[in-house]
C-alpha positions in Angstrom: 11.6 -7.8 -0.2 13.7 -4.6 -1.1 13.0 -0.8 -2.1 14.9 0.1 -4.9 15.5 3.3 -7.1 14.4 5.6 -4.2 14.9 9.1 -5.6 14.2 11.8 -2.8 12.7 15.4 -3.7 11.8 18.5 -1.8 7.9 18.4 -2.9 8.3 14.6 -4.9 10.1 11.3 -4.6 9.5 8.0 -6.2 10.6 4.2 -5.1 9.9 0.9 -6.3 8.8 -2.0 -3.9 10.5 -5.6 -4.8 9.5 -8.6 -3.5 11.7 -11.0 -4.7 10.7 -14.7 -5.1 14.0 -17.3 -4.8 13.0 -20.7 -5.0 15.7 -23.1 -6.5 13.7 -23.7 -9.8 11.5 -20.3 -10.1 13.3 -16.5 -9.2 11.5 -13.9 -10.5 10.5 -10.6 -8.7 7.1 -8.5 -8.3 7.6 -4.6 -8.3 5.5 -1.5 -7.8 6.2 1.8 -8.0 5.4 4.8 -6.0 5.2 8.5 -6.7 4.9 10.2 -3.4 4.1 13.3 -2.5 5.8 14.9 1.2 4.1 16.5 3.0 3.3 18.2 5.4 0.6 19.3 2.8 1.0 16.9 -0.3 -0.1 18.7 -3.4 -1.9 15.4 -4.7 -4.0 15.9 -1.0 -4.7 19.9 -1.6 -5.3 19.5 -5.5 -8.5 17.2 -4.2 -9.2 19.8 -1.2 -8.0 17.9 1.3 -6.4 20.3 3.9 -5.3 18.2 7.1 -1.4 17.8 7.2 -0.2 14.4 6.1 3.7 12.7 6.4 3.0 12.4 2.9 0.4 10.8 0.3 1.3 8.2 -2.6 -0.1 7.0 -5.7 1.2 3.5 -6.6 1.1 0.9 -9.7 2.0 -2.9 -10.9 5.1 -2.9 -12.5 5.0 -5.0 -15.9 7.5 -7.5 -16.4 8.1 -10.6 -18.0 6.2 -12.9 -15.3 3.4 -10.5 -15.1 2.9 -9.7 -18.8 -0.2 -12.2 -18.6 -1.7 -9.6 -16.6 -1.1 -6.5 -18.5 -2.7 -8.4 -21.7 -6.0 -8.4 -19.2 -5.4 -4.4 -18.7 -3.2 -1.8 -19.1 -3.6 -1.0 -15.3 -4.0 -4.6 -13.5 -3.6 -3.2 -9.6 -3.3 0.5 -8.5 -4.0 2.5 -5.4 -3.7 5.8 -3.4 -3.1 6.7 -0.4 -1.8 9.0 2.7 -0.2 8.5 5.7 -0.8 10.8 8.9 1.0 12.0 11.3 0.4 9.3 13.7 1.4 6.7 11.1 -1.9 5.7 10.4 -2.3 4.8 6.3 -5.0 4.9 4.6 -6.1 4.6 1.0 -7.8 2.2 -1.7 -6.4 -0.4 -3.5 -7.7 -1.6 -7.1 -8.4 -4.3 -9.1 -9.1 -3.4 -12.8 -12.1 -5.1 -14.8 -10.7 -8.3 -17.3 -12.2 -10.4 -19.6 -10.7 -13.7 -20.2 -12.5 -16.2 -23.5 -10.7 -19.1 -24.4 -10.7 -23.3 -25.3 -7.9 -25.1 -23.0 -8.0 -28.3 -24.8 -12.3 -29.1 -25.1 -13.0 -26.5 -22.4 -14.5 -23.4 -23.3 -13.8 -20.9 -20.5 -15.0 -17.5 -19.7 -14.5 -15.3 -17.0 -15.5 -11.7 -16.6 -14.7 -9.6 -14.1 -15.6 -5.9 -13.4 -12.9 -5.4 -11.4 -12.8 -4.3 -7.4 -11.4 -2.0 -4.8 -10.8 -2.1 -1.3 -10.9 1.0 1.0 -8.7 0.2 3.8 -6.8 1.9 7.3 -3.3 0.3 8.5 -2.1 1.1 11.7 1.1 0.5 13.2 0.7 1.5 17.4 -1.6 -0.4 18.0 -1.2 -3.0 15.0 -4.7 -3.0 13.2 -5.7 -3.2 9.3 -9.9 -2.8 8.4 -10.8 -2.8 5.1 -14.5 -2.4 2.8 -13.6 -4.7 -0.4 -16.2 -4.2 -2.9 -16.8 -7.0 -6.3 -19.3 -5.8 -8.5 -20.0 -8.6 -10.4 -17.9 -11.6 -11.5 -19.3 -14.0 -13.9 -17.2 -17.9 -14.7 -18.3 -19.8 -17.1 -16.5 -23.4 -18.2 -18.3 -26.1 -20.5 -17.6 -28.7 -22.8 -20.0 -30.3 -25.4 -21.8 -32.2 -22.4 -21.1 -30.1 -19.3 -21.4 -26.9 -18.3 -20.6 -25.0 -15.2 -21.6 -21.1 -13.9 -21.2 -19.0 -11.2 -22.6 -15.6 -11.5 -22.3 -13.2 -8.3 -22.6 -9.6 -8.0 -22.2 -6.7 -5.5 -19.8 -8.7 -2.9 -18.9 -6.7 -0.1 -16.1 -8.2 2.3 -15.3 -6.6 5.4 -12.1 -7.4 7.1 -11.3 -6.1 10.6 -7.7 -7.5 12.4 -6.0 -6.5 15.8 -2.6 -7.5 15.5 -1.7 -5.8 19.0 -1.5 -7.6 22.2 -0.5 -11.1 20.9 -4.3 -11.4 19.3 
């Protein structure tokens, strides 16, 4: 993991997030960028009419590169979010998922899967170590067949809850 390009501003900064994947055979890296916005009153947090005093709020996005371009033929957009941080270094924001459609033959299998993408509300807090978060899936439809077989799975309106208290050794 390393930030690169951090450029610092009065009202503005921006940074991209690295992680870095070195395996003897396979190095290719992951980024995403961040505009942030300082605070003590973001402008991205008062132009939505939010008037409590943040450390700063961010708005960040999948980097495409070669290893992800698979990705950004599904969408223009594949994962973005938002988000703040308070003064008590609590973050908070929503992370998403954008809808794909994927219809192809891999040899005699016809597959298709269609997804109407996803986000995840979610709180991160550092004293005492704790992440929640309200994931929600609309629908996702997979569909794989052959000229015999055929296989379906159709769900809609998943909702995952996750609560986790890191603190204390738990």
């Amino acid at each position: 993991y390393s930030l690169e390009n951090y450029q610092s501003g009065l009202f503005t900064s921006t940074a991209t997030q690295r992680l870095n994947i070195n395996l003897p055979d396979f190095k290719k890296h992951i980024d995403v960028d961040f505009v942030i916005h300082n605070g003590p009153l973001p402008w991205a947090e008062l132009s939505q009419g939010k008037f409590a005093p943040k450390r700063y709020s961010f708005e960040q996005q999948l980097v495409k590169n070669e290893f992800l371009e698979p990705l950004f033929k599904l969408s223009e957009k594949p994962f973005y979010g938002v988000g703040s941080v308070d003064f008590r270094d609590v973050e908070t924001g929503t992370q998403h998922i954008s809808a794909f459609k994927i219809d192809t033959t891999i040899d005699d299998a016809h597959i298709v899967i269609d997804f109407d993408g996803g986000s995840a509300d979610y709180s991160y807090a550092t004293e005492p170590f704790k992440l929640t978060s309200l994931g929600k899936l609309p629908k996702i439809n997979f569909k794989v067949s052959d000229a015999t077989n055929s296989f379906e799975l159709n769900t809609a309106d998943w909702v995952l809850n996750s609560n986790y208290d890191f603190s204390d050794g738990r």
